[in-house]
N, C-alpha and C positions, 0 to 999 in steps of 0.2 A: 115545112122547113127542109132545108136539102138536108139529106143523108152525107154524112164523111164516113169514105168506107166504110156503108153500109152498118152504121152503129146510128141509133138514134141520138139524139143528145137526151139527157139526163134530165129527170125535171126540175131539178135547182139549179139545173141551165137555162130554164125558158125564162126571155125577158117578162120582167113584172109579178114574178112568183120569187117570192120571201119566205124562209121557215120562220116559222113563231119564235119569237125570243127565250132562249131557255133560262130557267133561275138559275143564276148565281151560287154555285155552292161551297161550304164552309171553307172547301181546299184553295177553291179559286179566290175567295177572297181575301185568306194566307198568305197567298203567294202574292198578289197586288200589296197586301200589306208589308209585306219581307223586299219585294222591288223599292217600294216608296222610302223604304225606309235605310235602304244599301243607298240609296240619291243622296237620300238629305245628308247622308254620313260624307257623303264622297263631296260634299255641296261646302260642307263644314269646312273638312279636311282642307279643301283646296285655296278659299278664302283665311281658312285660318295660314296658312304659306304663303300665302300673298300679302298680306298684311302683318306680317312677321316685324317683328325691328330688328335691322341689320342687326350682323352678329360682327364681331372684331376682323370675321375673316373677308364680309363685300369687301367688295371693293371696284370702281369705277372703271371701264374699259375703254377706249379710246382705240379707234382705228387709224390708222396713216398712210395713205398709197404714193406710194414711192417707185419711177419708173427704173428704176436701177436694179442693176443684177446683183448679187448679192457679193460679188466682190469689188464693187466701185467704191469711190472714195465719198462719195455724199451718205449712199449707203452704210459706211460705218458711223457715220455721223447722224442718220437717222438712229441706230442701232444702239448710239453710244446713250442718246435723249432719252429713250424706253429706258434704258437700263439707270441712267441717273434719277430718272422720276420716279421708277419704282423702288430705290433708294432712298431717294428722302422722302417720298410719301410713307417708307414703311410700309410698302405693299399695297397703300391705299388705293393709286393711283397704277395702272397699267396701258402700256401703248404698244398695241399688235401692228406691226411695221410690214403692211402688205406689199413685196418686191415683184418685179418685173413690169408691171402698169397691170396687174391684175385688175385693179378698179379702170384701169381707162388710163389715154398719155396724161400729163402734167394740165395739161389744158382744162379736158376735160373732167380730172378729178378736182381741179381749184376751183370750178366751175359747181361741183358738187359739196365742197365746203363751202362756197359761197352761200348755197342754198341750206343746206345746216345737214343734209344726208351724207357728211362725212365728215370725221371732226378735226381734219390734217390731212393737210394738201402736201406735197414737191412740188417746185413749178422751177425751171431755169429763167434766167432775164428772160432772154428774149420774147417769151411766151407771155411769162410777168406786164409786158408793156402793152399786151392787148388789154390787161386790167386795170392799168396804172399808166398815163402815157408819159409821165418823165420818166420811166425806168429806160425810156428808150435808149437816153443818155448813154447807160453802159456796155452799150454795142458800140459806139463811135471808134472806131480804129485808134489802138493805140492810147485809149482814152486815160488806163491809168500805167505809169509807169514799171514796168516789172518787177525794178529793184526795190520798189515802195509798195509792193503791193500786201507786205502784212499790214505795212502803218496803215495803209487804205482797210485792211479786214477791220483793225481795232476800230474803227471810223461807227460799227454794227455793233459794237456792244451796248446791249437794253439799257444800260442803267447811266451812260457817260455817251458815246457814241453820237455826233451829229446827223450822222447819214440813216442809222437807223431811226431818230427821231423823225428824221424827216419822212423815210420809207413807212412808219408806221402808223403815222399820222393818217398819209394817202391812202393806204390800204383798209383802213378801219374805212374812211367813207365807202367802201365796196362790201363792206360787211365779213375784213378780214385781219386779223392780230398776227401779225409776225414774231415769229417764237426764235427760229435758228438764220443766220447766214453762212451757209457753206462754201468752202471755197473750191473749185479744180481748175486746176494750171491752165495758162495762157494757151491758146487753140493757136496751133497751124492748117495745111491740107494737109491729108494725106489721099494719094494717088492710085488707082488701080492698072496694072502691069500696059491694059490698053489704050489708057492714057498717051504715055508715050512723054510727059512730062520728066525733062529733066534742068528744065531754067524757070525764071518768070515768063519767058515770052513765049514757053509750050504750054501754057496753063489758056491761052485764047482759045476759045471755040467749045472747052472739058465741060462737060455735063458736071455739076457738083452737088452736092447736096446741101442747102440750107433749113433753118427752122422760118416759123413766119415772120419774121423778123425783117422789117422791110428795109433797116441796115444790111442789115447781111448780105441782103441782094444786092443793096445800093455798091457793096464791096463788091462782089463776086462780079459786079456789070464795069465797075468801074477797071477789074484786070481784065475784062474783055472774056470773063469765062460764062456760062450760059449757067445762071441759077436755077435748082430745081425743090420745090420743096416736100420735105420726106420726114414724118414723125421718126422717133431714133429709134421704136422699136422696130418700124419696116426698114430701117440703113442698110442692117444686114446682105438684105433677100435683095436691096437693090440696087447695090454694089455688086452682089453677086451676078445677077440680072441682066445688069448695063444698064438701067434703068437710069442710075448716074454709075458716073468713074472716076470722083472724089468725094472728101467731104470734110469740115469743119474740125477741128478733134485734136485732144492732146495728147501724149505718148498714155500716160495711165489708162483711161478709158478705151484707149486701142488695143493696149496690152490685155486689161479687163474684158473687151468684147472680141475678146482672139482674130482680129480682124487683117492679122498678120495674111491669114486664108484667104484674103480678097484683094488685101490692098500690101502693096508692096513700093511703098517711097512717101516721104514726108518734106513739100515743099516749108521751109521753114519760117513760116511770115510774123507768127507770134504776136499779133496783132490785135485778139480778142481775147480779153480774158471775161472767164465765165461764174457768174456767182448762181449760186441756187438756193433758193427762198424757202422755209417750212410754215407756212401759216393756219393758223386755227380758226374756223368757223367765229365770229364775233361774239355771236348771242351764246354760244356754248360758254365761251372764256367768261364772259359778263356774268354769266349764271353762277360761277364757282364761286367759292368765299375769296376774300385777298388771301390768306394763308394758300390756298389749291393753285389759286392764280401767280401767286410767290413762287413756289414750287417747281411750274410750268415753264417760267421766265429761269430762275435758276439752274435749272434743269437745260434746257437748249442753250444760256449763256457757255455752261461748263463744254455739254458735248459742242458744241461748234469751233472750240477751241482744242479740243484736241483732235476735231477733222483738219484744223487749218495745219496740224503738225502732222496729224496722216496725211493731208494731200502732199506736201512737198514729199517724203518717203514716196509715195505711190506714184511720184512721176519720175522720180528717180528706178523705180522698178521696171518702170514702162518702158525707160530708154533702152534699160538693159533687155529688157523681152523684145524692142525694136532691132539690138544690134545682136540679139543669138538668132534672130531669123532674118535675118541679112537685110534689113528693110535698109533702103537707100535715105538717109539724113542730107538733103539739099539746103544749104545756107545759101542764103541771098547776098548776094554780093552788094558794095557800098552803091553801085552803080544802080542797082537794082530796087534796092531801100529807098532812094532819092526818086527815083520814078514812083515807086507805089505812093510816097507821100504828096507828090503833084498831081494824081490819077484821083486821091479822094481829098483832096481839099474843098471841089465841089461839091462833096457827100459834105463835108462841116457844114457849107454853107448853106445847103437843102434842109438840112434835119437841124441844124443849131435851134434853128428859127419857131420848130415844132415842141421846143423843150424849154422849162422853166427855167431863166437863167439864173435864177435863184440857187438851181440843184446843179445850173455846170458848174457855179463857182463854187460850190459848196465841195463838190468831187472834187479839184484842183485846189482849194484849199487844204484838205484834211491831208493832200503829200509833200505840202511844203515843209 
């Protein structure tokens, strides 16, 4: 055998040589006996706390991923749902409202409520209609009238509401229960300084930012401006970028994402109004008792009614945080109105076609 510096090896080193088994003595089998028996205790210990019956204090945890920053207007209306539910569940019930898209965009988390790995999704329309294809409807330009647009919210309440019976109907076949409808004010553009946008007919050729929403584009193609599409948590970085140099958005949510920084003019087209969905995993909701399930429904009726009175406060905020940083406010002229609605009547008659006319009349009914 070689030598390692010059040491021989040892002879309880040489392969195939074993010492004799030595007996067992009184200590050593003490101590195997004080091991085995620190187990069993810790064995007990541990099964006997897992097997506990709840005490007064459990209580159920629910997650919620929410892309909004924590000063948006949906966001207090997640905020407000946690806090009602853990009111009248009496603490039983709790919902940790994860902000920023911590879990993923809206897509991607509704996509993980679907699957049951998360028990409460955000999703806005537009995103909603890759799960749901009438939701497309609520992208149509102009689709519901502004001054009607509470009587349109009340349309979403769980217990009376047409539109949510309909909305909730479709969504359960996807293996999803709609809890809240949140409202945020009517979307304009708003423009960055490079733009160069100060009428409708400077908006041809503007990089903009859209969601997937193949309305949106269908708008943004029909002023002749070049749609791009951008998750709202990259808007930011690509606006800043140039990556685009507009994008979809109403004065709160500008105000709320300080975007004053990047974009400095709001072409005023007010065209799309934007609703936002909170739904719960199916099998989760189905699992609860009707009392939990009561609860739940309760609980998102209340907060979504007093988001729909913070959203209009919070655009009313937005203007003002628009006009202390000088942001340029462009109104469209009559001249201009009249064109845009020639420019997508084509868009009605493309996408009409793709959506259940059951739910167009239903929307144009609930604002008569």
């Amino acid at each position: 055998m070689r030598l390692l510096n010059g040491v021989k090896p040892s002879i309880q080193a040489m392969p195939g040589r074993q010492d004799p088994p030595r007996p067992a003595s009184k200590g050593d089998v003490m101590k195997k006996l004080h091991m085995l028996r620190t187990v069993l205790v810790l064995a007990v210990l541990f099964f006997s706390f897992l097997f506990l019956p709840a005490s007064s204090e459990a209580k159920t945890v629910f997650r919620l991923a929410n892309t909004g920053g924590p000063n948006d207007d949906y966001t207090f209306g997640c905020e407000q749902f946690a806090k009602n539910l853990a009111e009248i569940s009496n603490g039983e019930m709790e919902v940790r409202v994860m902000n920023n898209g911590v879990l993923g965009n809206d897509r991607v988390a509704t996509e993980m409520a679907q699957q049951g790995s998360l028990d409460f999704s955000l999703i806005g329309q537009s995103q909603l209609n890759l799960f749901v294809k009438p939701v497309l409807a609520f992208d149509l330009p102009y689709i519901v009238d502004a001054a009607k647009n509470r009587q349109f919210l009340e349309a979403f309440d769980p217990y009376t509401g047409p539109l949510y019976k309909y909305l909730d109907a479709e969504t359960q076949k996807v293996g999803l229960k709609l809890v809240m409808t949140l409202d945020t004010p009517f979307r304009s553009y708003a423009f960055t300084p490079r733009s160069g946008v100060e009428n409708l007919s400077g908006v041809r050729g503007v990089k903009v930012r859209v969601t997937m929403s193949p309305l949106e584009r269908a708008f943004a193609n029909a002023l002749a401006m070049n749609p791009t599409s951008v998750g709202w948590t990259e808007v930011y970085t690509a606006l800043q970028q140039g990556t685009v140099d507009g994008e979809i958005i109403n004065y709160g949510t500008f105000a709320a994402a300080n975007h004053a920084e990047i974009a400095d003019r709001f072409l005023l087209t007010r065209h799309n109004m934007a609703k936002i969905f909170v739904f719960m995993n199916k099998a989760r909701f189905d699992a609860l008792s009707p009392e939990q399930q009561k609860m739940i429904i309760d609980a998102g009726r209340k907060a979504q009614m007093e988001e729909w009175d913070f959203s209009q406060e919070y655009e009313r905020r937005g203007e003002e945080y628009c006009k202390q940083h000088n942001v340029k406010l462009i109104e469209l002229t009559d001249a201009e109105r009249a064109e845009i609605m020639k420019n997508i009547q084509p868009v009605y008659d493309e996408y009409a076609k793709e959506i259940d006319p059951a739910f167009l009349k239903l929307i144009q009914d609930v604002q008569k």
